[in-house]
C-alpha positions as CSV (number, residue, x, y, z in Angstrom):
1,X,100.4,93.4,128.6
2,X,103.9,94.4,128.9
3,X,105.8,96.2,126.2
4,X,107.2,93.3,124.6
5,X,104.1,91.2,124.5
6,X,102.3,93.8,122.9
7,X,104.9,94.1,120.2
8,X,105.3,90.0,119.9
9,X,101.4,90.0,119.1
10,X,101.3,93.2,117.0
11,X,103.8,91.5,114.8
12,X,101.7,88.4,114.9
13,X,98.4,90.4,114.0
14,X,100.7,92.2,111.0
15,X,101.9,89.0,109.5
16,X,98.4,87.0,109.7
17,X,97.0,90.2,108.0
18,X,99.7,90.0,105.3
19,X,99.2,86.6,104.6
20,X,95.6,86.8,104.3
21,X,95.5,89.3,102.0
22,X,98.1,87.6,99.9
23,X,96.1,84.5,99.9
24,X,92.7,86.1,99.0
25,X,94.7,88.2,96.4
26,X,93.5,91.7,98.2
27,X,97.1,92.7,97.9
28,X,97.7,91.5,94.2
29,X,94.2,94.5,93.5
30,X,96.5,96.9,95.6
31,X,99.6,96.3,93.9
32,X,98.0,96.5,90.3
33,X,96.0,100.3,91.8
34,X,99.3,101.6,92.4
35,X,101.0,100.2,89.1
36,X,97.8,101.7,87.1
37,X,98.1,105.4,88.9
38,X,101.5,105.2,88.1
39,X,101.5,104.6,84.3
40,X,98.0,105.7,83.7
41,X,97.5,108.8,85.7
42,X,94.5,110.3,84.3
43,X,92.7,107.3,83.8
44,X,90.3,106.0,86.4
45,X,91.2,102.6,88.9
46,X,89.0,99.6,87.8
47,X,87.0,98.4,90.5
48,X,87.3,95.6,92.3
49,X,84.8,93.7,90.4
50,X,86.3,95.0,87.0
51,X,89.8,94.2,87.3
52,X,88.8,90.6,88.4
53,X,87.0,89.9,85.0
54,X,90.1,91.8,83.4
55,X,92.3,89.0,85.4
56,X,90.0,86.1,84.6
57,X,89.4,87.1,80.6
58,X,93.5,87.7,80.4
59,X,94.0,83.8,82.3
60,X,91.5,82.5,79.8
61,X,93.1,84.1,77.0
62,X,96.8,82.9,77.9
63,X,96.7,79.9,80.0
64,X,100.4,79.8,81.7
65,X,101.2,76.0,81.8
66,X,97.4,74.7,82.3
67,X,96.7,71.8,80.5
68,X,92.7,72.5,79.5
């Protein structure tokens, strides 16, 4: 591949990697990691598993416009 091609599909390779992860909410988990190191520096990360029953217990407990 030339140069330019390799950068065309790097830059495809980044963008279907970002959108992925935005879809499957991977980079929601990363964003929250870095906002909980930031505030909280002593306390531990959740895991993965545990900040996804914090998210679903905190959707149950205020549902944003759902109607059930």
């Amino acid at each position: 591949m030339t140069a330019p091609v390799a950068l065309t599909a790097r830059h495809w390779a980044r963008t279907v990697r970002w959108y992925l992860r935005e879809l499957m909410g991977e980079a929601e988990y990363d964003r929250y990691c870095e906002r909980h190191r930031r505030h909280h520096p002593k306390a531990p990360v959740p895991t993965r598993r545990e900040y996804d029953v914090l998210r679903t217990l905190r959707r149950e407990e205020q549902p944003e416009g759902r109607c059930c």
